[in-house]
N, CA and C atoms as a LAMMPS dump frame, in Angstrom:
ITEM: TIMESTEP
0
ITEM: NUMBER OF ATOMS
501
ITEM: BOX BOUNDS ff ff ff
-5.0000000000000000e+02 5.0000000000000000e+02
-5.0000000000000000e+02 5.0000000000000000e+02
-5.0000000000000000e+02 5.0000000000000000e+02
ITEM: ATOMS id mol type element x y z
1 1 1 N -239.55 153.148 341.263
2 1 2 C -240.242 154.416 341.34
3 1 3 C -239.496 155.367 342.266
4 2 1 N -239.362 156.445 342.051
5 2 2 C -238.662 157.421 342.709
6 2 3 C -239.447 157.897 343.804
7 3 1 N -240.898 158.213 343.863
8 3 2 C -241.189 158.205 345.297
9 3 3 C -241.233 157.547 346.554
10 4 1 N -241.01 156.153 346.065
11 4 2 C -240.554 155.192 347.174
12 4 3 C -239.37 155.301 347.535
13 5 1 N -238.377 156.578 347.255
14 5 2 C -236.717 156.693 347.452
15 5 3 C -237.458 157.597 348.305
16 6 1 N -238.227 158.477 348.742
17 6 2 C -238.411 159.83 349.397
18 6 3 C -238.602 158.939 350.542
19 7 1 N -238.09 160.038 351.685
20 7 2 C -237.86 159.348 352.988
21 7 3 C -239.417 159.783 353.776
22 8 1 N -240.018 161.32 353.023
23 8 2 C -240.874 161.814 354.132
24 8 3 C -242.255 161.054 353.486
25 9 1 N -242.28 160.155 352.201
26 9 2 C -243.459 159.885 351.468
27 9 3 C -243.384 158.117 352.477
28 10 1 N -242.126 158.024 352.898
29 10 2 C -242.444 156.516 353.728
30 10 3 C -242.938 156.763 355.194
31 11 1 N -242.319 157.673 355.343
32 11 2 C -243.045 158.299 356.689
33 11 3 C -244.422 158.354 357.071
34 12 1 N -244.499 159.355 355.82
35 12 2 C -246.013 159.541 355.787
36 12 3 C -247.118 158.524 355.263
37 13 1 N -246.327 157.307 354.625
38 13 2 C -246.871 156.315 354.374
39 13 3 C -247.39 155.037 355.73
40 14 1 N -246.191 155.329 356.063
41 14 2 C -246.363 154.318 357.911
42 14 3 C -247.591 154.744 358.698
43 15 1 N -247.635 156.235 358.947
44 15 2 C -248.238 156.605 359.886
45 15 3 C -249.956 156.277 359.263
46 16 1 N -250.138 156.482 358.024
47 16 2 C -251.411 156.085 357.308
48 16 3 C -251.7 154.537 357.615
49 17 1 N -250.523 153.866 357.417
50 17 2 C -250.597 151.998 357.756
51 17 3 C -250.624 151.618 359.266
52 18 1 N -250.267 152.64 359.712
53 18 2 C -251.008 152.232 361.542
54 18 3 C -251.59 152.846 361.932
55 19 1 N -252.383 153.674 361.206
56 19 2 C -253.74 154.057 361.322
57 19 3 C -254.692 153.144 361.014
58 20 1 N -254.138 152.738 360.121
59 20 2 C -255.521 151.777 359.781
60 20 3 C -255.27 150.519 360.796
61 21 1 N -254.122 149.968 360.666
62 21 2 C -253.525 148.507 362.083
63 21 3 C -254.181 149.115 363.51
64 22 1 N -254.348 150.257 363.855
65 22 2 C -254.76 150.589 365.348
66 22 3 C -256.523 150.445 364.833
67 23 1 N -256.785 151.012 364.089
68 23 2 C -258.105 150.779 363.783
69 23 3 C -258.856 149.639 363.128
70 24 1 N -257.979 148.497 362.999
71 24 2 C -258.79 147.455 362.818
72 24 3 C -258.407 146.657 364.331
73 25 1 N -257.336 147.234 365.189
74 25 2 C -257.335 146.483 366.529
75 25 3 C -258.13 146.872 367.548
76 26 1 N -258.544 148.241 367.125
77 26 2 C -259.54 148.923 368.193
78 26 3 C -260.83 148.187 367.987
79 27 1 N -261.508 148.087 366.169
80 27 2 C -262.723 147.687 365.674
81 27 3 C -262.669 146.203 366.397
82 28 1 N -261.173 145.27 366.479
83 28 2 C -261.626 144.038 367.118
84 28 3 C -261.664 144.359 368.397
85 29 1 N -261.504 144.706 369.226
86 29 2 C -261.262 144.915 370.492
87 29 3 C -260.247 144.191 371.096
88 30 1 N -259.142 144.598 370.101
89 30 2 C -258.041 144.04 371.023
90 30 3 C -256.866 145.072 371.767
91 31 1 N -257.373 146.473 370.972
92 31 2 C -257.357 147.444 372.139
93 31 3 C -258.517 148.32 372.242
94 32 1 N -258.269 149.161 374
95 32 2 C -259.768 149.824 373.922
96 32 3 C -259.151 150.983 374.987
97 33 1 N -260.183 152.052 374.306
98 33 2 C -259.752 152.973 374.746
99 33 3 C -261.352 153.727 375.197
100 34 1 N -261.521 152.851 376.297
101 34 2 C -262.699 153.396 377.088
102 34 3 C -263.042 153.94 378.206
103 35 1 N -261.357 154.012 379.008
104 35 2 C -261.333 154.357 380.269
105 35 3 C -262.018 156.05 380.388
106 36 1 N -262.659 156.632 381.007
107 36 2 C -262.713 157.961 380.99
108 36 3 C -261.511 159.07 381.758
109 37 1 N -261.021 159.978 380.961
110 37 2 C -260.304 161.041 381.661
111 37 3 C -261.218 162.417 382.1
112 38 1 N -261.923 162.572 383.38
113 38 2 C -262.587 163.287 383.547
114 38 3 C -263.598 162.977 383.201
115 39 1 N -264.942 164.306 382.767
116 39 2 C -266.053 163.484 382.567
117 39 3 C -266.34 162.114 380.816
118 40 1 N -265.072 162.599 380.236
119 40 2 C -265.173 162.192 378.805
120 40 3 C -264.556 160.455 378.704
121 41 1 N -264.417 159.419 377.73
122 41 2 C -263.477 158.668 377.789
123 41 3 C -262.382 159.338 376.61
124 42 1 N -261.445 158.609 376.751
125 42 2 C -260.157 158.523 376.119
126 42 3 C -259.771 159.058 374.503
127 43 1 N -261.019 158.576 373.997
128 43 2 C -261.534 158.759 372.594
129 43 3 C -261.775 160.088 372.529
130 44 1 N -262.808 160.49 372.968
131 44 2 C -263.317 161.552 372.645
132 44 3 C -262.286 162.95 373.244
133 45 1 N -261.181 162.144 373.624
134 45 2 C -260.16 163.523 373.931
135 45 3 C -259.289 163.212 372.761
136 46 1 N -258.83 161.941 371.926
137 46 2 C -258.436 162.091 371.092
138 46 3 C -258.958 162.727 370.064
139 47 1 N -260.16 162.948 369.345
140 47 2 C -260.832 163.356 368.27
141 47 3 C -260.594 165.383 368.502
142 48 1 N -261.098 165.704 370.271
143 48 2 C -261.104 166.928 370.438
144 48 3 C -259.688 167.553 369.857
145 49 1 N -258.562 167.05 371.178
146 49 2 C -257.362 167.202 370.157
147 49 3 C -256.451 167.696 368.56
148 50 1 N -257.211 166.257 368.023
149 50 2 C -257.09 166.101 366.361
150 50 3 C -257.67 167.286 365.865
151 51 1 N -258.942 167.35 366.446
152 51 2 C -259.964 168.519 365.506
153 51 3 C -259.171 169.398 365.697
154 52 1 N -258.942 170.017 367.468
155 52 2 C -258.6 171.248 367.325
156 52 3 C -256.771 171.849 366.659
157 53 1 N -256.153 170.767 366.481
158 53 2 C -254.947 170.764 366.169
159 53 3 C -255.369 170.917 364.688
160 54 1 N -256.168 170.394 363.84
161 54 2 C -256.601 170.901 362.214
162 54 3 C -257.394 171.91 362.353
163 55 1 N -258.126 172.463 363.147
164 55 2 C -258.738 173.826 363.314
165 55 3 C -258.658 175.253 363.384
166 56 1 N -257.219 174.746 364.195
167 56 2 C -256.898 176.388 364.363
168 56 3 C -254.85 176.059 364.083
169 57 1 N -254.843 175.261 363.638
170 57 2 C -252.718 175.063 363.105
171 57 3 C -252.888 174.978 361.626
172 58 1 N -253.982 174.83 361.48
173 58 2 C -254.033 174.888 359.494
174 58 3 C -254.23 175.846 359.262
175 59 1 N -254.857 177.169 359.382
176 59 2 C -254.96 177.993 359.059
177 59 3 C -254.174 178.985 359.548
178 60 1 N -253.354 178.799 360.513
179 60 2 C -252.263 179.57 360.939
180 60 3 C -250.994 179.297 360.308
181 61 1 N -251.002 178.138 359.856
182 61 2 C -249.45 177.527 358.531
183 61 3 C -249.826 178.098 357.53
184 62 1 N -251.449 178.021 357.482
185 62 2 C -251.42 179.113 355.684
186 62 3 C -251.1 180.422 355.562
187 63 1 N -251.264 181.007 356.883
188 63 2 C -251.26 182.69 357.203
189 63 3 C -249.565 182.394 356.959
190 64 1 N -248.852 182.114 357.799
191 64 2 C -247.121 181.566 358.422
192 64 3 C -246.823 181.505 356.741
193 65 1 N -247.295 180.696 356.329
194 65 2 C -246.294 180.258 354.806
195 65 3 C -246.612 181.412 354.438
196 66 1 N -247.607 182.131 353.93
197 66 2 C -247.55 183.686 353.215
198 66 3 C -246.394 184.643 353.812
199 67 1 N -246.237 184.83 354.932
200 67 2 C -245.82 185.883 355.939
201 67 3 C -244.002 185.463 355.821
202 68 1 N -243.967 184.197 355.968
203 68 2 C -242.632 183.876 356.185
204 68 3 C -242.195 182.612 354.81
205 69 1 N -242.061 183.087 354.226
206 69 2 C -241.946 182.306 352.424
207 69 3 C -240.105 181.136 352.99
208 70 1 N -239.307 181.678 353.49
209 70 2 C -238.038 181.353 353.897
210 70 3 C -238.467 180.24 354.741
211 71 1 N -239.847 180.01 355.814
212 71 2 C -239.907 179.133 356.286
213 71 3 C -240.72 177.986 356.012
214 72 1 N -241.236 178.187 354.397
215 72 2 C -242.368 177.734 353.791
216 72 3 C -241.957 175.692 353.385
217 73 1 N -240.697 175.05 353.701
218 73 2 C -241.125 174.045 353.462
219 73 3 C -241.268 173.558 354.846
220 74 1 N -240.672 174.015 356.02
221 74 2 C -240.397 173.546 357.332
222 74 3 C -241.825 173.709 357.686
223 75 1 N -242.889 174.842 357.685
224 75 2 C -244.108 174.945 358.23
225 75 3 C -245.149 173.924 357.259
226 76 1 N -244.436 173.936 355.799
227 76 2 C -245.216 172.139 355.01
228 76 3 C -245.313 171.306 355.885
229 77 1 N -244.37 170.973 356.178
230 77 2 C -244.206 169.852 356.839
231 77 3 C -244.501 169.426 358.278
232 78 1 N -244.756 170.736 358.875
233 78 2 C -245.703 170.105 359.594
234 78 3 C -246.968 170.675 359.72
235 79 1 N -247.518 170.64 358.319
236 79 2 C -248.663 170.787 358.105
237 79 3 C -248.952 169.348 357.823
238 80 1 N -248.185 168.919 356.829
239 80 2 C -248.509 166.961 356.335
240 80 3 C -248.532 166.429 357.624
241 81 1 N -247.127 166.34 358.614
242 81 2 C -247.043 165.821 359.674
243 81 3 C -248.01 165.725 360.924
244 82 1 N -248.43 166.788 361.029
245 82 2 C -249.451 167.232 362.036
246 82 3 C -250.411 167.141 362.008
247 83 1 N -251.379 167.21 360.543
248 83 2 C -252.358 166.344 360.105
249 83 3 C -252.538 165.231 360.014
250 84 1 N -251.686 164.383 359.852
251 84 2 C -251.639 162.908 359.79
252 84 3 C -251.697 162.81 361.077
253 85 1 N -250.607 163.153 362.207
254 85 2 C -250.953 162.502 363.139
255 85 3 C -252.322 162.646 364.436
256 86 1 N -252.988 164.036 363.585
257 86 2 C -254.369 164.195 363.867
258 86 3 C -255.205 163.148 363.294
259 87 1 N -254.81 163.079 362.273
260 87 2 C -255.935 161.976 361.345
261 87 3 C -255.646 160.456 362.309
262 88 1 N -254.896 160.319 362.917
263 88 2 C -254.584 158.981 363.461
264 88 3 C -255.589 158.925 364.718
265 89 1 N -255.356 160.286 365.521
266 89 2 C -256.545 160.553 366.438
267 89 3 C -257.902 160.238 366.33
268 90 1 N -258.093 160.902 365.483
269 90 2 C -259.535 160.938 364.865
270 90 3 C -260.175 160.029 364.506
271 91 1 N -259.279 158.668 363.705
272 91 2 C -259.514 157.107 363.6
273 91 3 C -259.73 156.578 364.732
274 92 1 N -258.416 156.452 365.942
275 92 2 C -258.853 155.822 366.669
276 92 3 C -260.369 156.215 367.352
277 93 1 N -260.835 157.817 367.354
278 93 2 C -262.381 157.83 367.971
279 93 3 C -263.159 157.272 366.72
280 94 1 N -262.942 157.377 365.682
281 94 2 C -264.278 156.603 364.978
282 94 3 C -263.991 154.949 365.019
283 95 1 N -263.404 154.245 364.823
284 95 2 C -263.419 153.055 365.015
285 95 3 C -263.633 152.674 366.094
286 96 1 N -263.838 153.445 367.642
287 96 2 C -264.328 153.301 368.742
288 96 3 C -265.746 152.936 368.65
289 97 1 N -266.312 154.437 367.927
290 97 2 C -267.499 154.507 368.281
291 97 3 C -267.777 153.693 366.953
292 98 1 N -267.797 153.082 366.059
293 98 2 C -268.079 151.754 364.771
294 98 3 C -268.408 150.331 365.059
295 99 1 N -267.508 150.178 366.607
296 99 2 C -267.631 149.252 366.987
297 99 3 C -267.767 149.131 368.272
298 100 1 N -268.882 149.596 368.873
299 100 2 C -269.455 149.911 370.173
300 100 3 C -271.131 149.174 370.231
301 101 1 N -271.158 148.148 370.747
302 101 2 C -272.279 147.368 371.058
303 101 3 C -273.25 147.818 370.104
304 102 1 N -275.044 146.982 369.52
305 102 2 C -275.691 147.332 369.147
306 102 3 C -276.861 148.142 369.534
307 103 1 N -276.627 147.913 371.253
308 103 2 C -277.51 148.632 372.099
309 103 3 C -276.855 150.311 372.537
310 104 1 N -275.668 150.532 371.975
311 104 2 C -274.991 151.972 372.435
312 104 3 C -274.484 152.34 371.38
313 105 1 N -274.57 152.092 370.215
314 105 2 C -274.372 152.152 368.66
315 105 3 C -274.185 153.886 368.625
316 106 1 N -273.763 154.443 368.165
317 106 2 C -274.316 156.086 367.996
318 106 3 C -274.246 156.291 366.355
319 107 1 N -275.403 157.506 366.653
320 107 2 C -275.988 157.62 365.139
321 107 3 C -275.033 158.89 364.668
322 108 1 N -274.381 157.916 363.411
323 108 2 C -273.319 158.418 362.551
324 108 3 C -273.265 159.667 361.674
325 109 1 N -274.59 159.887 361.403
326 109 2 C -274.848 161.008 360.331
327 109 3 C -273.652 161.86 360.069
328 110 1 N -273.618 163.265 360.779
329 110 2 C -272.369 163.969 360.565
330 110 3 C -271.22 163.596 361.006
331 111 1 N -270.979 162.705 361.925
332 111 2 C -269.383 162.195 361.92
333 111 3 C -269.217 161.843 361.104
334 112 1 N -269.831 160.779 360.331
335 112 2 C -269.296 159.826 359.316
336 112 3 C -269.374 160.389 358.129
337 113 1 N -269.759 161.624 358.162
338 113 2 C -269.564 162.423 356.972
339 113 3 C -268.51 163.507 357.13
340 114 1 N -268.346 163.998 358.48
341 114 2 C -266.702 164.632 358.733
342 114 3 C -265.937 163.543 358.454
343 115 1 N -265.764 162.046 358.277
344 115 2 C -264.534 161.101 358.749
345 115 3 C -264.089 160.835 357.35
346 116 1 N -265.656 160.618 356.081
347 116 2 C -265.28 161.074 355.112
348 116 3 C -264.639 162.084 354.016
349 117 1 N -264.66 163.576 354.326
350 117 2 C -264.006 164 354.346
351 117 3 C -262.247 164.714 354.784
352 118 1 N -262.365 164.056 356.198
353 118 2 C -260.861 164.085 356.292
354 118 3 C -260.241 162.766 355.747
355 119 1 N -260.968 161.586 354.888
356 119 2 C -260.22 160.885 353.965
357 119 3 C -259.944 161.143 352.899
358 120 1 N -260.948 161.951 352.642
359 120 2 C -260.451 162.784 351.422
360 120 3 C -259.529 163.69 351.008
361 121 1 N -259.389 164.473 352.592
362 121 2 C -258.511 165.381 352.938
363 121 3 C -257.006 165.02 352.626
364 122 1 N -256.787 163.647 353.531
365 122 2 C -255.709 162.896 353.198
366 122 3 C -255.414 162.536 352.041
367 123 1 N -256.297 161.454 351.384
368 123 2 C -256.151 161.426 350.291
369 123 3 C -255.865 162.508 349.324
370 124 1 N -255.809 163.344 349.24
371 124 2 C -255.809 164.855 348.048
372 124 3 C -254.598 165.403 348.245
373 125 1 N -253.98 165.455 349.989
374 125 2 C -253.189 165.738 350.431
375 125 3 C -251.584 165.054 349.874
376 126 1 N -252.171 163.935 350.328
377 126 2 C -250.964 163.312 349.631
378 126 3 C -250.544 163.037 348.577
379 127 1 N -251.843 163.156 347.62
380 127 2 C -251.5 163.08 346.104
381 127 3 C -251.189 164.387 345.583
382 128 1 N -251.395 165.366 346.297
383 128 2 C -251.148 166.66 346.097
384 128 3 C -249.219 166.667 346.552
385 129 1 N -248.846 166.447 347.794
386 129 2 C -247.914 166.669 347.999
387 129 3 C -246.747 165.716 347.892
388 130 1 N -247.053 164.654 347.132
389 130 2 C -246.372 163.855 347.011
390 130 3 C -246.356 163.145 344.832
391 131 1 N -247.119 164.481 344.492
392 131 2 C -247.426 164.128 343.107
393 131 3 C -247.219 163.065 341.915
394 132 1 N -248.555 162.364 343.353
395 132 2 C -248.722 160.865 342.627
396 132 3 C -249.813 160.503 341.772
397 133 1 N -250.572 161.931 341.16
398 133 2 C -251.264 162.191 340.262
399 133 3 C -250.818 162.973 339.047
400 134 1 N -250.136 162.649 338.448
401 134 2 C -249.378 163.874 337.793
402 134 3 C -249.937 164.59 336.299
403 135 1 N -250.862 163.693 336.185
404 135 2 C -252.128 164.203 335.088
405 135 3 C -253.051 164.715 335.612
406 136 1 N -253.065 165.662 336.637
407 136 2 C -253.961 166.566 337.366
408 136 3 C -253.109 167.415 337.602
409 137 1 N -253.545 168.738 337.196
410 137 2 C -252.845 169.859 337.204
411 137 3 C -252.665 170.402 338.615
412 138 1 N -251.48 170.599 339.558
413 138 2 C -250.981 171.262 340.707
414 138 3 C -251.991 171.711 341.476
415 139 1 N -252.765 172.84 340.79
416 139 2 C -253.607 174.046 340.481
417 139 3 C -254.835 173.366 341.094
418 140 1 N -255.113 172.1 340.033
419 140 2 C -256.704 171.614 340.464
420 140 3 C -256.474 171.017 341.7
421 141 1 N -255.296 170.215 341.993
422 141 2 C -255.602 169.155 342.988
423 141 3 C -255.491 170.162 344.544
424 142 1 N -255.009 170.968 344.537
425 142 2 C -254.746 172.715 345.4
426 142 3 C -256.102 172.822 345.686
427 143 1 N -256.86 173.321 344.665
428 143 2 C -258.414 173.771 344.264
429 143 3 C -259.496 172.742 345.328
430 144 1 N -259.208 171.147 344.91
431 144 2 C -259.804 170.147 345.709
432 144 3 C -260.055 170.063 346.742
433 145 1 N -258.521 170.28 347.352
434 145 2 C -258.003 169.876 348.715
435 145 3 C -258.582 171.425 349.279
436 146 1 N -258.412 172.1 349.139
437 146 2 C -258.777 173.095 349.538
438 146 3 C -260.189 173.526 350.093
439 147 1 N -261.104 172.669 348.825
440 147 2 C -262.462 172.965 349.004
441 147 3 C -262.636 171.949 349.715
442 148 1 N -262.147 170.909 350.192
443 148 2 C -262.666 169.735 351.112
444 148 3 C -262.851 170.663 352.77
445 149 1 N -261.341 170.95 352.821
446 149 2 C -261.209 171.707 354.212
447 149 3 C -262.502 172.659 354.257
448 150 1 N -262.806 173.452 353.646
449 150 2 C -263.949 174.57 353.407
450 150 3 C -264.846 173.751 353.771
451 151 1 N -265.332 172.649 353.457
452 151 2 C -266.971 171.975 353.589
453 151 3 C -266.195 170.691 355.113
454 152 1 N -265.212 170.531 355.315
455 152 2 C -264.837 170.347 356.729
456 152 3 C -265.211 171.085 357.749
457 153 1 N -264.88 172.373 357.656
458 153 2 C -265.035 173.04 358.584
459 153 3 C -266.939 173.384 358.531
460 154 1 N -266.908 173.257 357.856
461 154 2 C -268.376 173.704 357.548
462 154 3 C -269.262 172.348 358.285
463 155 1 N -269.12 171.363 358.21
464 155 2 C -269.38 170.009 358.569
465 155 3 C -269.4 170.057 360.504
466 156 1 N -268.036 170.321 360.575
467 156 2 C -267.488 169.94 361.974
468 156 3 C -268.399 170.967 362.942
469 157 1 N -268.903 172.153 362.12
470 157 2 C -269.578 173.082 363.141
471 157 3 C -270.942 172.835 363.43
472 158 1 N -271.214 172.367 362.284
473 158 2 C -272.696 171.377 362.312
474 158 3 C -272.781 169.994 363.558
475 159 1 N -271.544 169.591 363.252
476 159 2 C -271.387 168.189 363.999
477 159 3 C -271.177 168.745 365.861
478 160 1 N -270.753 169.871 365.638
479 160 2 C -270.615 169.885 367.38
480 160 3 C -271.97 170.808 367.56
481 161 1 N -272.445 171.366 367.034
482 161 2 C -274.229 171.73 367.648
483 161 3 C -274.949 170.519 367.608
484 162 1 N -274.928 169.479 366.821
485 162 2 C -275.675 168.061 367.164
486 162 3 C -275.664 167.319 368.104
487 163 1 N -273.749 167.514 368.478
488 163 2 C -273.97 166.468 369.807
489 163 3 C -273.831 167.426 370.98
490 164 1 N -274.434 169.28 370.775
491 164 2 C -274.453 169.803 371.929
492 164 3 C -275.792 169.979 372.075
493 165 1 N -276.64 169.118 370.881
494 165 2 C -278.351 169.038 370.986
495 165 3 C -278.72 170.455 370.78
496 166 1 N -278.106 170.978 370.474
497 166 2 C -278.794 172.711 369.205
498 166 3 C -279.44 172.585 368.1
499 167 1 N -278.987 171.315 367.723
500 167 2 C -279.574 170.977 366.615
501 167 3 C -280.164 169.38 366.31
């Protein structure tokens, strides 16, 4: 197969496979990332991070790629890049909090429905940019990925008035 010759589809393949290896070592606890930095622990500065690095750098690469077309595969790329290694963030805080005692458990509702969607995100992403769907038209899988981010963001604003108890 010719996408297994692409150097940035193994790349981007690794960083997905130790995402998941850090997150089934975190879920065992054979690492932990509970120390606190300030008033927060460790986790929850990774997730802030992640979010805000897909929050406000995604929509500034979409503005950037319009504006500057000459720099449009270099700012791709680290749009794939930079997302992924947000998405790695973002794992390690949910597999934190997945596998956190039954007495300190936290109730999942909208995370676990943001965590689902940035799998989706990924997922769409990469089949989008790595066109490993190729009986789905460019156009639609664009259309998808697109509308995921839309009900992401829409999600994530919900999710931080919940755990700022607004809602």
């Amino acid at each position: 197969m010719i996408i297994l010759k692409n150097k940035e589809f193994g790349i981007a393949l690794s960083v997905i496979v130790a995402a998941v290896c850090l997150m089934i070592m975190v879920n065992l606890h054979w690492i932990r990332f509970v120390n606190p930095i300030g008033p927060f622990r460790v986790t929850h500065w990774f997730v802030w991070i992640g979010t805000l690095y897909i929050s406000f750098v995604v929509p500034t690469i979409a503005i950037l790629k319009k504006r500057l077309p000459s720099r449009y595969m270099t700012l791709f790329r680290v749009h794939v890049f930079g997302n992924l290694l947000a998405f790695v963030l973002v794992s390690l805080h949910f597999a934190s909090q997945i596998s956190r005692s039954p007495t300190s458990y936290p109730q999942l509702g909208t995370g676990l429905a943001l965590y689902i969607i940035m799998i989706l995100l990924v997922a769409t992403g990469f089949a989008h940019r790595f066109k490993l769907i190729p009986l789905i038209k460019s156009q639609t899988q664009r259309f998808i990925h697109v509308g995921l981010t839309f009900s992401f963001y829409l999600i994530i604003g919900i999710h931080i008035l919940h755990g700022l108890n607004f809602i």
